[in-house]
DRENTORKOL-3810 file (N, C-alpha, C; in nm, 4 decimals):
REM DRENTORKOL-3810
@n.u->2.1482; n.v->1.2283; n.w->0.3216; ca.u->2.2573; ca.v->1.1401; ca.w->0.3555; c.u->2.2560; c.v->1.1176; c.w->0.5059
@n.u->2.3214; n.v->0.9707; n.w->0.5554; ca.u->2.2792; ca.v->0.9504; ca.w->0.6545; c.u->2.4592; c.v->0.9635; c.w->0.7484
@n.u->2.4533; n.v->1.0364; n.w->0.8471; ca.u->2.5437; ca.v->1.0638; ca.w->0.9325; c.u->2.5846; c.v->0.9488; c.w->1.0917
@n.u->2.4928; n.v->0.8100; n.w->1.0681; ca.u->2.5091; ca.v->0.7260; ca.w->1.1571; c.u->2.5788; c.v->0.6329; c.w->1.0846
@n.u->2.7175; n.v->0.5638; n.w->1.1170; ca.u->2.8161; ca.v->0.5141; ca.w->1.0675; c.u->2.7753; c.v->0.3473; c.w->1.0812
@n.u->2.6989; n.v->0.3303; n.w->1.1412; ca.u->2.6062; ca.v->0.1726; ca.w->1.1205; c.u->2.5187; c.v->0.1361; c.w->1.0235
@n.u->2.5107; n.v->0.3061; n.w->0.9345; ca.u->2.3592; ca.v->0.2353; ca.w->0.8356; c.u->2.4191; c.v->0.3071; c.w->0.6792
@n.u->2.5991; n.v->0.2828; n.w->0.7060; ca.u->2.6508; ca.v->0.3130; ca.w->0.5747; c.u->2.6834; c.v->0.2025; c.w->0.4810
@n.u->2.6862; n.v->0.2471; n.w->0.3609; ca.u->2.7412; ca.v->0.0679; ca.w->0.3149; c.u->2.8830; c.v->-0.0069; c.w->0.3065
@n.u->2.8776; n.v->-0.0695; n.w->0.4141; ca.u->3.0264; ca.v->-0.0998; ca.w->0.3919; c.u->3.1162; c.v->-0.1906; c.w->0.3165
@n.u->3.2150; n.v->-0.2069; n.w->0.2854; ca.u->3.3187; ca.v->-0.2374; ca.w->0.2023; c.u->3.2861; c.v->-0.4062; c.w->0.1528
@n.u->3.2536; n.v->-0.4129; n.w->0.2627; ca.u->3.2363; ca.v->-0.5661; ca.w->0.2765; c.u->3.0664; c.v->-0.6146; c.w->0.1772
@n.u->3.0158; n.v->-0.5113; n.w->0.1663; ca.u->2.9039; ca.v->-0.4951; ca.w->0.0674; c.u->2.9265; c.v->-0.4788; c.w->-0.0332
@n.u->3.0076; n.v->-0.4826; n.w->-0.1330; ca.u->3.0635; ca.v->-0.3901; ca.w->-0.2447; c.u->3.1205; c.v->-0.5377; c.w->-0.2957
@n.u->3.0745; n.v->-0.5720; n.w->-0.4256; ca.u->3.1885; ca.v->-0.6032; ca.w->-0.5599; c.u->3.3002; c.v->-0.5139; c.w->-0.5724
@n.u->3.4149; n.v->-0.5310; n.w->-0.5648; ca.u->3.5674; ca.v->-0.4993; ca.w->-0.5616; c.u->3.6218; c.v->-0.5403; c.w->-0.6957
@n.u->3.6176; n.v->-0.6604; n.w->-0.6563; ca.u->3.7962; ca.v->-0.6780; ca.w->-0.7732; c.u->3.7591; c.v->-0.7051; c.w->-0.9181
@n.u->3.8353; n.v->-0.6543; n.w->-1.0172; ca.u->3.7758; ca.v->-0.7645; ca.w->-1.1446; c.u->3.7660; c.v->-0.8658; c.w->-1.1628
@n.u->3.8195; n.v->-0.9835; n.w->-1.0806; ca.u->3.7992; ca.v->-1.0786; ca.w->-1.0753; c.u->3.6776; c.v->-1.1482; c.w->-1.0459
@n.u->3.6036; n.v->-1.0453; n.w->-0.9594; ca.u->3.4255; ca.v->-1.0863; ca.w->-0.8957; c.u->3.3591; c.v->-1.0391; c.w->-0.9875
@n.u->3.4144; n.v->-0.9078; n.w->-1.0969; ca.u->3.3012; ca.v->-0.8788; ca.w->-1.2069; c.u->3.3128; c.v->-0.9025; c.w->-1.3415
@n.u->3.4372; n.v->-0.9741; n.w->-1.3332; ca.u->3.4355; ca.v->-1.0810; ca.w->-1.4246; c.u->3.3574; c.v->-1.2645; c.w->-1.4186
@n.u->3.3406; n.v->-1.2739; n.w->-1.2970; ca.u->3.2265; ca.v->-1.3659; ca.w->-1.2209; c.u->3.1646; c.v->-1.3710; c.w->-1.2991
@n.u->3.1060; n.v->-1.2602; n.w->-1.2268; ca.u->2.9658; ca.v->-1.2050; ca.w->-1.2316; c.u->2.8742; c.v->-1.2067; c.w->-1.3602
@n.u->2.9650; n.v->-1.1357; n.w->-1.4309; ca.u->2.9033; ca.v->-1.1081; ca.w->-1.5901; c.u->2.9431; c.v->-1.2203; c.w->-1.6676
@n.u->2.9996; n.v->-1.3272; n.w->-1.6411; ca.u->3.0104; ca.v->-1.4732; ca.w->-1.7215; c.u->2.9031; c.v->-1.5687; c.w->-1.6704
@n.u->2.9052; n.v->-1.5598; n.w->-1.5486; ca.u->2.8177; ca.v->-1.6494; ca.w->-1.4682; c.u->2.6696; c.v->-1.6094; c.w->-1.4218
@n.u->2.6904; n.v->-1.4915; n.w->-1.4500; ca.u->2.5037; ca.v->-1.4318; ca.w->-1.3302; c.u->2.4082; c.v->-1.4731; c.w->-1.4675
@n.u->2.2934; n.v->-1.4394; n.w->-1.3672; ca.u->2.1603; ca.v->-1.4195; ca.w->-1.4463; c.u->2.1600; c.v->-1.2803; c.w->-1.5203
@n.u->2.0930; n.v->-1.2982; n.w->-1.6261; ca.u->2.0913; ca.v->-1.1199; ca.w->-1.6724; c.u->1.9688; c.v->-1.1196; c.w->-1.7080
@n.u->1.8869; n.v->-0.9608; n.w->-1.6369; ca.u->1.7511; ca.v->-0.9152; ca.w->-1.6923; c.u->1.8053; c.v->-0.7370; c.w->-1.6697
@n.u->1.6905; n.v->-0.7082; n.w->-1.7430; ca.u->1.7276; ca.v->-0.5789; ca.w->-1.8485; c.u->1.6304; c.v->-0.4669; c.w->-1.8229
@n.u->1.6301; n.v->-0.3687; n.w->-1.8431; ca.u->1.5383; ca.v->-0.2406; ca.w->-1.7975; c.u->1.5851; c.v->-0.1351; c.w->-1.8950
@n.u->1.5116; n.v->-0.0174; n.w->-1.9916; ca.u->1.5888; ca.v->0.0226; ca.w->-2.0056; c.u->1.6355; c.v->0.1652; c.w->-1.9109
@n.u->1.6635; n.v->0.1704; n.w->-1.7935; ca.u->1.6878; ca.v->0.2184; ca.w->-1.7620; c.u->1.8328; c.v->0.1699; c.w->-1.6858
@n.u->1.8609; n.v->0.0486; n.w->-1.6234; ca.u->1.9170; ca.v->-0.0256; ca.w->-1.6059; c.u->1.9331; c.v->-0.2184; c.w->-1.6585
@n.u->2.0660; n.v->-0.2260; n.w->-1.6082; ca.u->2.0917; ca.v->-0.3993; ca.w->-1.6143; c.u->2.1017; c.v->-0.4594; c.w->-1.5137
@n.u->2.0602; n.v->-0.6055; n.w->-1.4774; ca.u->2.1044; ca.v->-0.6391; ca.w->-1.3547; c.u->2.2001; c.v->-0.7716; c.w->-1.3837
@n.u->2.3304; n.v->-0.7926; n.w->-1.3307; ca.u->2.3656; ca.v->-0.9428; ca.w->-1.3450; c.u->2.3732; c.v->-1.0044; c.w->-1.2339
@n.u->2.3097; n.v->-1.0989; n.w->-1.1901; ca.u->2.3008; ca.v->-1.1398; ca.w->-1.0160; c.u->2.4017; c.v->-1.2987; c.w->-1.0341
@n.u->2.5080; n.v->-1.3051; n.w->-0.9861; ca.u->2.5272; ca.v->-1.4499; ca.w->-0.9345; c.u->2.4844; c.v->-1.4721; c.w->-0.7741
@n.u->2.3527; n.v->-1.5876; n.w->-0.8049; ca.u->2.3288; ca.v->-1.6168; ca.w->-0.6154; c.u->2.4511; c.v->-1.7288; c.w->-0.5689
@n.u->2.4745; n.v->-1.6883; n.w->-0.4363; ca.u->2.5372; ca.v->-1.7331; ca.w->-0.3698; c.u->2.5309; c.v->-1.7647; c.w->-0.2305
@n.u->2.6386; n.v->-1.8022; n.w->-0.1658; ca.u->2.5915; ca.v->-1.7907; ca.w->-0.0247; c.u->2.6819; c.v->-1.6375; c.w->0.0470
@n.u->2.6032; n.v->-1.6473; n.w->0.1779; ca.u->2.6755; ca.v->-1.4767; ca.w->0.2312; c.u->2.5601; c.v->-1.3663; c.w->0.2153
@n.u->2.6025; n.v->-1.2518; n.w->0.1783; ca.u->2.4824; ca.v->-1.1522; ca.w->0.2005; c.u->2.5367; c.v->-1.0856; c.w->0.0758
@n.u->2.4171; n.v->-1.0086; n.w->0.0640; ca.u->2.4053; ca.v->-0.9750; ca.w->-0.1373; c.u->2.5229; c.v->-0.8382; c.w->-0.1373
@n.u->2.5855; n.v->-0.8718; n.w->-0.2265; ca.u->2.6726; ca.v->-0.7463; ca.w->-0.2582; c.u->2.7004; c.v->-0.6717; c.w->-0.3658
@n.u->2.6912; n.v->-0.6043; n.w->-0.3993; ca.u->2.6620; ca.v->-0.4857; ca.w->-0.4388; c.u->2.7946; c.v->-0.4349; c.w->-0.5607
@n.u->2.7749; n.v->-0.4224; n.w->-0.7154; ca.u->2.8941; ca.v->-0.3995; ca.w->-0.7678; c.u->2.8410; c.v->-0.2413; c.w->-0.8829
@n.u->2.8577; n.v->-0.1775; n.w->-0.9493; ca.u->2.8110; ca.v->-0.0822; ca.w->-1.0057; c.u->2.9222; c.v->-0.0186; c.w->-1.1519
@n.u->2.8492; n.v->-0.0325; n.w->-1.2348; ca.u->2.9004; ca.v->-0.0277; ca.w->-1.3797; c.u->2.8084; c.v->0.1379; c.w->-1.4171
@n.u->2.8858; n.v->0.2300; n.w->-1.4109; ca.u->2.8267; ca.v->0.3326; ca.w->-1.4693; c.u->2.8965; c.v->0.3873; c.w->-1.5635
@n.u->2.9545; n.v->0.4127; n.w->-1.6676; ca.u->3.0211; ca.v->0.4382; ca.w->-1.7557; c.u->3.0156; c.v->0.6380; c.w->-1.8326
@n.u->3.0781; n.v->0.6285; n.w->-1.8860; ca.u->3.0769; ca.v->0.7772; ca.w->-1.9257; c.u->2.9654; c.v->0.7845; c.w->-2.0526
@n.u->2.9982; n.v->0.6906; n.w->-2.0922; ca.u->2.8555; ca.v->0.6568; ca.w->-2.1945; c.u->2.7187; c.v->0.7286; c.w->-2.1591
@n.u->2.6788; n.v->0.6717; n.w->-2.0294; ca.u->2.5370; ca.v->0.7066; ca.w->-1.9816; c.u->2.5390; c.v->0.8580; c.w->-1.9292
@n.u->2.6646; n.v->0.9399; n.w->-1.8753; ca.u->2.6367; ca.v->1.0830; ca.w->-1.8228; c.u->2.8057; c.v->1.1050; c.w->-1.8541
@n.u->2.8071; n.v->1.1527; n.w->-1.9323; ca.u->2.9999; ca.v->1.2800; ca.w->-1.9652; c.u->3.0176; c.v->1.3149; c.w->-1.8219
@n.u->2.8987; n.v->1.3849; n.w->-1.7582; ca.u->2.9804; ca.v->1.4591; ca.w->-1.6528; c.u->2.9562; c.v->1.3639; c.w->-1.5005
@n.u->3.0600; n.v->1.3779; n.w->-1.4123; ca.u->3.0947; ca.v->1.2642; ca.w->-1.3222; c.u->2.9829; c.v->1.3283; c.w->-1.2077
@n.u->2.9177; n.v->1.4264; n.w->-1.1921; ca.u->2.8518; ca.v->1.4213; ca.w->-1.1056; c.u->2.7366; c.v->1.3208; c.w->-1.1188
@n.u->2.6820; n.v->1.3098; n.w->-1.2629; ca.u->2.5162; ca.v->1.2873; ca.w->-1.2761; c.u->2.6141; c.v->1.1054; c.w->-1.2497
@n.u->2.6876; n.v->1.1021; n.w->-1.3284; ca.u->2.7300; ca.v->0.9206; ca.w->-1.3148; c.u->2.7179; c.v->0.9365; c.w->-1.1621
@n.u->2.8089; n.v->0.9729; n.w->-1.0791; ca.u->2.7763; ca.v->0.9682; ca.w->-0.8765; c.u->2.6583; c.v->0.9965; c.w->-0.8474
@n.u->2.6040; n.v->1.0265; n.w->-0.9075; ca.u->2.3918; ca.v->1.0569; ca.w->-0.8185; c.u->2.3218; c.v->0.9225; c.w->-0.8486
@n.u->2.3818; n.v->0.8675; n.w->-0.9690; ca.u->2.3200; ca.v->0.7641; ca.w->-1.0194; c.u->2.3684; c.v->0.6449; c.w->-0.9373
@n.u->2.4783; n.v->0.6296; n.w->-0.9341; ca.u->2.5355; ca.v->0.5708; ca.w->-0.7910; c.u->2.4620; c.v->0.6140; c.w->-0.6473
@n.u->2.4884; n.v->0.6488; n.w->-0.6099; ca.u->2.4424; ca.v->0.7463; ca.w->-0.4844; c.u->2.2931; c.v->0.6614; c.w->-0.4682
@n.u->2.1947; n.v->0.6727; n.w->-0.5954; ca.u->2.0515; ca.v->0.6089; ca.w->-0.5533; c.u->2.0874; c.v->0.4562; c.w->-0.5715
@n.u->2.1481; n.v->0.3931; n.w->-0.6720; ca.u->2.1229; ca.v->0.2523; ca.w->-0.6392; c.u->2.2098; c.v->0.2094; c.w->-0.4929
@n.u->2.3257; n.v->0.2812; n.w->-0.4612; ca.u->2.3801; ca.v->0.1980; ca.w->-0.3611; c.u->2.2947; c.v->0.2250; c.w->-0.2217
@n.u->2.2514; n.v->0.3662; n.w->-0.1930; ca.u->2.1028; ca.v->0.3428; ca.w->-0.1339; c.u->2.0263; c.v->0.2719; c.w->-0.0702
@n.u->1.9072; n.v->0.2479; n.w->-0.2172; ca.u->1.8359; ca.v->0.1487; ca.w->-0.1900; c.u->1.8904; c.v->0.0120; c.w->-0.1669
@n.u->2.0431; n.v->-0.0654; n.w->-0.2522; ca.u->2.0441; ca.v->-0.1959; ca.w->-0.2018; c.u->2.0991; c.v->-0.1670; c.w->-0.0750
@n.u->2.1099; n.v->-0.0769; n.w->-0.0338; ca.u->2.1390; ca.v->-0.0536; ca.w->0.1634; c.u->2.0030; c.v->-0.0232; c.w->0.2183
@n.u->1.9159; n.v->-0.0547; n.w->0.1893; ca.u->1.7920; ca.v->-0.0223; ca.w->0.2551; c.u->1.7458; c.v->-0.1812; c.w->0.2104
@n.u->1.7661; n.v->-0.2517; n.w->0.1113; ca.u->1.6936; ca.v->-0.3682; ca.w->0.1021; c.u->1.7750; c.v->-0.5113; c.w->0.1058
@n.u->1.9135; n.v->-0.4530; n.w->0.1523; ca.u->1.9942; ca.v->-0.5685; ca.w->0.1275; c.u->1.9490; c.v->-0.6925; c.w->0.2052
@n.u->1.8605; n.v->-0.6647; n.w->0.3546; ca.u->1.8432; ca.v->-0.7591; ca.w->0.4796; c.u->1.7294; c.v->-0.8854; c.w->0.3544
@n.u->1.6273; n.v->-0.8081; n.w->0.3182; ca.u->1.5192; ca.v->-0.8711; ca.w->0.2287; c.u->1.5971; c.v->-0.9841; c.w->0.1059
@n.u->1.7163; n.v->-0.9016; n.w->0.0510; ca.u->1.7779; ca.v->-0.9642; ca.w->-0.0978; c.u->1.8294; c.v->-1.0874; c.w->-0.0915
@n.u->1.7909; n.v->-1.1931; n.w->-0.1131; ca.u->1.9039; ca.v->-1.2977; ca.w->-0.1731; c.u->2.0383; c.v->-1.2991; c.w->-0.1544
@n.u->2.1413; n.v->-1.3904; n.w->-0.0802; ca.u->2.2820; ca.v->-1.3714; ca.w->-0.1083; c.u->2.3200; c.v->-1.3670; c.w->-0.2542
@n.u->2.4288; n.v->-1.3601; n.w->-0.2737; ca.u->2.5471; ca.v->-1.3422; ca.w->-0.3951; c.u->2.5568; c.v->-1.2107; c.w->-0.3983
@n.u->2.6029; n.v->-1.1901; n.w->-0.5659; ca.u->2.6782; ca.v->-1.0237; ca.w->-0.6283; c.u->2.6194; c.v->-1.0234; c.w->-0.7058
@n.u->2.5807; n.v->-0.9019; n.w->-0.7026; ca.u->2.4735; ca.v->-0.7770; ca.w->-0.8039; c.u->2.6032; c.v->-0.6997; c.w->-0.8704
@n.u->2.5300; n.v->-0.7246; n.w->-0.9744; ca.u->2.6169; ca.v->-0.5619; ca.w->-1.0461; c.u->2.5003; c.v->-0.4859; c.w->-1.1466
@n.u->2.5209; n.v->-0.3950; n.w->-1.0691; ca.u->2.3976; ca.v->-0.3001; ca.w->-1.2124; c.u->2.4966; c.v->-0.2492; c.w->-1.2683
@n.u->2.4093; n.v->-0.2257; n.w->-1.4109; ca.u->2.4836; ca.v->-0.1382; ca.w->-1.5302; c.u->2.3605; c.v->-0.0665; c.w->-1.5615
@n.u->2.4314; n.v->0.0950; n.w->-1.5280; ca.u->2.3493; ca.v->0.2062; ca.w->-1.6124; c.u->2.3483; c.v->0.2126; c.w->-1.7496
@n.u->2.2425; n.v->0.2284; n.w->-1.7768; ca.u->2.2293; ca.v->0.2562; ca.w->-1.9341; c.u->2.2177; c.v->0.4330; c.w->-1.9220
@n.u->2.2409; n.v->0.4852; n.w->-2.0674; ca.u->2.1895; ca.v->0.6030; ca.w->-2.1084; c.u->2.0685; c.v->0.7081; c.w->-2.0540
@n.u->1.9429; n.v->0.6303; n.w->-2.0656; ca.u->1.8523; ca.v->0.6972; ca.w->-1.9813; c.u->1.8380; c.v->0.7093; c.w->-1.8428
@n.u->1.9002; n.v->0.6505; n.w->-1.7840; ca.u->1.9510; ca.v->0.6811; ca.w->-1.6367; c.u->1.9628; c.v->0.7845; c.w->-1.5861
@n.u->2.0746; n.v->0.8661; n.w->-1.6730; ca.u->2.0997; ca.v->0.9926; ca.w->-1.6417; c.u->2.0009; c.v->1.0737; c.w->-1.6927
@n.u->1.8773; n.v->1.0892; n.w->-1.7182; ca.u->1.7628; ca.v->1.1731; ca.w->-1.7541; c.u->1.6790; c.v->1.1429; c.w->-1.6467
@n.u->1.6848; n.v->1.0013; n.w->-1.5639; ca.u->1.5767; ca.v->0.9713; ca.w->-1.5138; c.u->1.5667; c.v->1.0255; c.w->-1.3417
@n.u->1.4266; n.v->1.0524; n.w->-1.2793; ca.u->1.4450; ca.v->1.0950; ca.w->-1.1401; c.u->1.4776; c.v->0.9620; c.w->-1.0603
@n.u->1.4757; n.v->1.0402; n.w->-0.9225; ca.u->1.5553; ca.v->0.9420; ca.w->-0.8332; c.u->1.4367; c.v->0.8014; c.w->-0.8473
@n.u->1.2764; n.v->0.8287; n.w->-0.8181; ca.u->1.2012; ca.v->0.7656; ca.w->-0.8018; c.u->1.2100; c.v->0.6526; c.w->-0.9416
@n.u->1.2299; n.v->0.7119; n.w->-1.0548; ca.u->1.2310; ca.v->0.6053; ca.w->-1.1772; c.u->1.3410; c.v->0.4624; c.w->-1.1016
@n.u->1.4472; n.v->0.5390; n.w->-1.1048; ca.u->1.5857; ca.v->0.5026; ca.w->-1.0976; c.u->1.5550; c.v->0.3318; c.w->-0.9471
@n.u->1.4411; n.v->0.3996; n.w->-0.8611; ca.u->1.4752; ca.v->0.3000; ca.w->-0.7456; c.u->1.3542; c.v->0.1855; c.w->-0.8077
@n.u->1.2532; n.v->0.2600; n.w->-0.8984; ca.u->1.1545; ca.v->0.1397; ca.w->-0.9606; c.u->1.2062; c.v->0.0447; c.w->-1.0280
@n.u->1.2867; n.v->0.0621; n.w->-1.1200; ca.u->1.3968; ca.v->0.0198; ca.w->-1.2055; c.u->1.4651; c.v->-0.1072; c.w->-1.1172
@n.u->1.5246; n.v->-0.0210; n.w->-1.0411; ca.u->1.5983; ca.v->-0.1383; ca.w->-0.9556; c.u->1.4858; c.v->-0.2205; c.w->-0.9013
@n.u->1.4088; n.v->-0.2269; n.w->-0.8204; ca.u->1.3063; ca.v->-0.2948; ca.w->-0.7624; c.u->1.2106; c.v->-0.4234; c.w->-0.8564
@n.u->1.2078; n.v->-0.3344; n.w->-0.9729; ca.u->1.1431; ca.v->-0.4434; ca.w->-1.0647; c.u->1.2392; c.v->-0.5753; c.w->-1.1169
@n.u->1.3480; n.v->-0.5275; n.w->-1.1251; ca.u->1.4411; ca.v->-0.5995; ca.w->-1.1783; c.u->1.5208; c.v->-0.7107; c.w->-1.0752
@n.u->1.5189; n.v->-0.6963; n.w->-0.9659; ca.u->1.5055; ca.v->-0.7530; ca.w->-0.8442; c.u->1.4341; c.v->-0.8525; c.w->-0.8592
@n.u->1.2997; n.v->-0.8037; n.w->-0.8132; ca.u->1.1598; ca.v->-0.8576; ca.w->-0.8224; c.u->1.1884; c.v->-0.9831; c.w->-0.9635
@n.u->1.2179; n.v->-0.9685; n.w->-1.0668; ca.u->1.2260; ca.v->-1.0252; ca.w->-1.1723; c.u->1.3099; c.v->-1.1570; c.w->-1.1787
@n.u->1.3874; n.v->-1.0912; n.w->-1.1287; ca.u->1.5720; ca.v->-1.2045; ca.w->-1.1001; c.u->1.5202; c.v->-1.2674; c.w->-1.0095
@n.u->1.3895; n.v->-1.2444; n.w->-0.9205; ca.u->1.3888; ca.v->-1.3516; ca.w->-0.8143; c.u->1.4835; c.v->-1.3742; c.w->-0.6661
@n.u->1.5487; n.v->-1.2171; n.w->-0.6696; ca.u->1.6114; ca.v->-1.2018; ca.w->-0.5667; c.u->1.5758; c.v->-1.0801; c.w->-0.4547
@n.u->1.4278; n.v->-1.0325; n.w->-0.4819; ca.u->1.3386; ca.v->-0.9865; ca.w->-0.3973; c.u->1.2333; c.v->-1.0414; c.w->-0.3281
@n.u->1.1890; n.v->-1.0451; n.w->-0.2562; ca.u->1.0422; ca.v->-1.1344; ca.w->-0.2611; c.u->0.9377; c.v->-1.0311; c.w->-0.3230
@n.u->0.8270; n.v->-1.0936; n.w->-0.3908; ca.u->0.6898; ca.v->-1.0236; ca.w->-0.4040; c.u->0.6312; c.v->-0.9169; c.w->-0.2825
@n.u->0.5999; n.v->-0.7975; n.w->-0.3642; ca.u->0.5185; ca.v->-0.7321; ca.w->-0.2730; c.u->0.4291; c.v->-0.8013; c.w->-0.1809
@n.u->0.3779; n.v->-0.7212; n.w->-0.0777; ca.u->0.2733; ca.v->-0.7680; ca.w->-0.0335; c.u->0.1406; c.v->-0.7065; c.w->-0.1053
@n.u->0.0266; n.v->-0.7369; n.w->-0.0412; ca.u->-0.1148; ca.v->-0.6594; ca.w->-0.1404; c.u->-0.0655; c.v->-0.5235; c.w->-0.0945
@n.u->-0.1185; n.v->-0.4427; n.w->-0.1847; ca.u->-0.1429; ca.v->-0.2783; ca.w->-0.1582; c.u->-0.2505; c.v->-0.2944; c.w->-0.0835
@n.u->-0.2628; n.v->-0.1717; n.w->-0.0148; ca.u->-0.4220; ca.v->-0.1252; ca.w->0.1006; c.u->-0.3965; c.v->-0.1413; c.w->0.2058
@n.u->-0.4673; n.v->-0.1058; n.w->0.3049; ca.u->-0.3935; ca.v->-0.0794; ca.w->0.4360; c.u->-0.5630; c.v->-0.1852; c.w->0.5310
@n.u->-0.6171; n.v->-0.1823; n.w->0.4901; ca.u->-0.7156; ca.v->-0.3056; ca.w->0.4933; c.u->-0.6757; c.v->-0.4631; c.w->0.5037
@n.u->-0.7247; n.v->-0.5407; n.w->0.5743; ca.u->-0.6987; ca.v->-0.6638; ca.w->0.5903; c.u->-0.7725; c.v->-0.7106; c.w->0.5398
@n.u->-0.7116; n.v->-0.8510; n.w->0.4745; ca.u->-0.7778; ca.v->-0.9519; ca.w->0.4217; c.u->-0.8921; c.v->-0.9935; c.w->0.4641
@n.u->-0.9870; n.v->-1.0199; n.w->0.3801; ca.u->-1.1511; ca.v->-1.1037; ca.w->0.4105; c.u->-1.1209; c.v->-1.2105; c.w->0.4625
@n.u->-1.1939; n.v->-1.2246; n.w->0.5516; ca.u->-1.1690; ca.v->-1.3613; ca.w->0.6242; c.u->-1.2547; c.v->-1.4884; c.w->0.5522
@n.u->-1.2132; n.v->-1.5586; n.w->0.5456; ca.u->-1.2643; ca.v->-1.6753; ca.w->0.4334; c.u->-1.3112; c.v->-1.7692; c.w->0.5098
@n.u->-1.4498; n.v->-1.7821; n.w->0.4766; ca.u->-1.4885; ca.v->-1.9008; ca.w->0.5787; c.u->-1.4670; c.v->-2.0419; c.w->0.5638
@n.u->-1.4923; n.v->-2.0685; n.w->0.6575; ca.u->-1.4018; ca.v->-2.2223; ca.w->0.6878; c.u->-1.5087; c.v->-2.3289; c.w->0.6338
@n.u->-1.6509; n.v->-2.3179; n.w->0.6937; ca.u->-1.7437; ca.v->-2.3967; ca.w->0.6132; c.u->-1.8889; c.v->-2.3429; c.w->0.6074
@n.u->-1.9674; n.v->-2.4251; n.w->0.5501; ca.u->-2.0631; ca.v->-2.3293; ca.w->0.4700; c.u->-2.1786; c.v->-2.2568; c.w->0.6073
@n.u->-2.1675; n.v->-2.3280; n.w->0.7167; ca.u->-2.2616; ca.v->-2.2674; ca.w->0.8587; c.u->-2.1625; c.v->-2.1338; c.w->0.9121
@n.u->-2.0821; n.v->-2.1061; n.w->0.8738; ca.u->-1.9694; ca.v->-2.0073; ca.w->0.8876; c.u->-2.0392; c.v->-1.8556; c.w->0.8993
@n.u->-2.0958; n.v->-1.7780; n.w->0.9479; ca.u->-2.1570; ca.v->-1.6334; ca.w->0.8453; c.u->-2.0426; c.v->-1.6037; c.w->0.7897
@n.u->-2.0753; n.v->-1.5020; n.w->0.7088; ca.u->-1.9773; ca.v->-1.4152; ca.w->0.6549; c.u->-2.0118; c.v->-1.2746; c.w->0.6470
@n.u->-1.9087; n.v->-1.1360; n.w->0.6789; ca.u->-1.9379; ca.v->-1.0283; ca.w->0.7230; c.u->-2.0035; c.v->-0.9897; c.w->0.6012
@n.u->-2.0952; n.v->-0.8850; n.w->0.6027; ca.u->-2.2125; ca.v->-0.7978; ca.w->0.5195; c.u->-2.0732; c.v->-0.6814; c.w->0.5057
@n.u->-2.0614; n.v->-0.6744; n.w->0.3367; ca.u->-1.9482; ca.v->-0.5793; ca.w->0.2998; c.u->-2.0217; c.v->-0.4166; c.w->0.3592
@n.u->-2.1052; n.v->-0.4024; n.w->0.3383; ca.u->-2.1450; ca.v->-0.2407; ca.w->0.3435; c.u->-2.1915; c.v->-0.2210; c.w->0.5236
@n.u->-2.1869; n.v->-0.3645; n.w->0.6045; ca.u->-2.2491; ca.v->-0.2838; ca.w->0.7399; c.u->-2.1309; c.v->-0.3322; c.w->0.8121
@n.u->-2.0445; n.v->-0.4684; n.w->0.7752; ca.u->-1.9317; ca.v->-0.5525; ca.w->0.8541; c.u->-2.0131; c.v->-0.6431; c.w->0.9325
@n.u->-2.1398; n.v->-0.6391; n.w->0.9428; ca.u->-2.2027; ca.v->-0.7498; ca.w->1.0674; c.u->-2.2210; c.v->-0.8603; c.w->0.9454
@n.u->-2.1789; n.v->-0.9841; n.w->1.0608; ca.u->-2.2168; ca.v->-1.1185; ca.w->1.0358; c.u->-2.3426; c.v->-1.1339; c.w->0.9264
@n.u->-2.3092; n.v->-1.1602; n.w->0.8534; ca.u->-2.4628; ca.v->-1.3062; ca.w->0.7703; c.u->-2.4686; c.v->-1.4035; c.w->0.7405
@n.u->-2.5752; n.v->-1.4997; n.w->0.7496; ca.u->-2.5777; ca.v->-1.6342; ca.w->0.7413; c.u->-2.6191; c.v->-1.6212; c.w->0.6215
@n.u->-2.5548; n.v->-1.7483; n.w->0.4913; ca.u->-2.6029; ca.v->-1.6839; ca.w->0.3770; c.u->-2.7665; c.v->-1.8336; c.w->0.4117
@n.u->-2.8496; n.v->-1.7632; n.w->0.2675; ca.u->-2.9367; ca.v->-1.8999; ca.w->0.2582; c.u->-3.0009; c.v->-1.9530; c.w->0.1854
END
């Protein structure tokens, strides 16, 4: 947990009233995980954040708050990247079985899905081949990196 009062999530991030999650869940997009739900209405403003965890998915109120605890998190680590409007996740059942790492894939894919993430970039820490421009161009020799003219 983070103890700098600038990188908490604040109020102003948060779905509140029933009135916004009643919005939300008439009007958003819905895609599905089973680990989670997402309902996104886009909007304008910065993405905010609403959370449906129910007793359904964990009896006891700690595991429902951990499960909280990771999604509000990560959309505080990715909110700058997200799409405006209101998010509301809904935990499902396996939630509360799942580790933290499931729990932030979950969210991420479902993001990714709704179209209110952008696409990864490539994996690898390697840069792109440089693509030649025309055919007198060399192009680097994969196993030495020096230039070849093909012929």
């Amino acid at each position: 947990m983070t103890t700098d009062p600038r990188a908490r999530f604040p109020r102003s991030a948060r779905v509140r009233s029933r009135v916004d999650y009643t919005r939300v869940f008439e009007g958003g997009r819905r895609s599905g995980d089973p680990l989670l739900g997402l309902h996104w209405l886009p909007g304008p403003g910065a993405a905010r954040l609403g959370q449906a965890v129910s007793r359904k998915v964990d009896q006891r109120a700690v595991g429902r708050n951990r499960i909280k605890r990771i999604l509000r998190e990560t959309v505080r680590r990715l909110r700058p990247q997200m799409a405006g409007g209101d998010y509301v996740v809904v935990a499902r059942p396996a939630a509360a079985r799942a580790s933290h790492a499931q729990i932030v894939d979950a969210l991420m894919r479902l993001l990714r899905k709704a179209g209110a993430l952008p696409a990864p970039g490539a994996d690898g820490t390697m840069p792109a081949a440089p693509v030649p421009t025309s055919p007198s161009d060399p192009m680097p020799d994969a196993s030495t990196g020096r230039a070849c003219v093909p012929e």
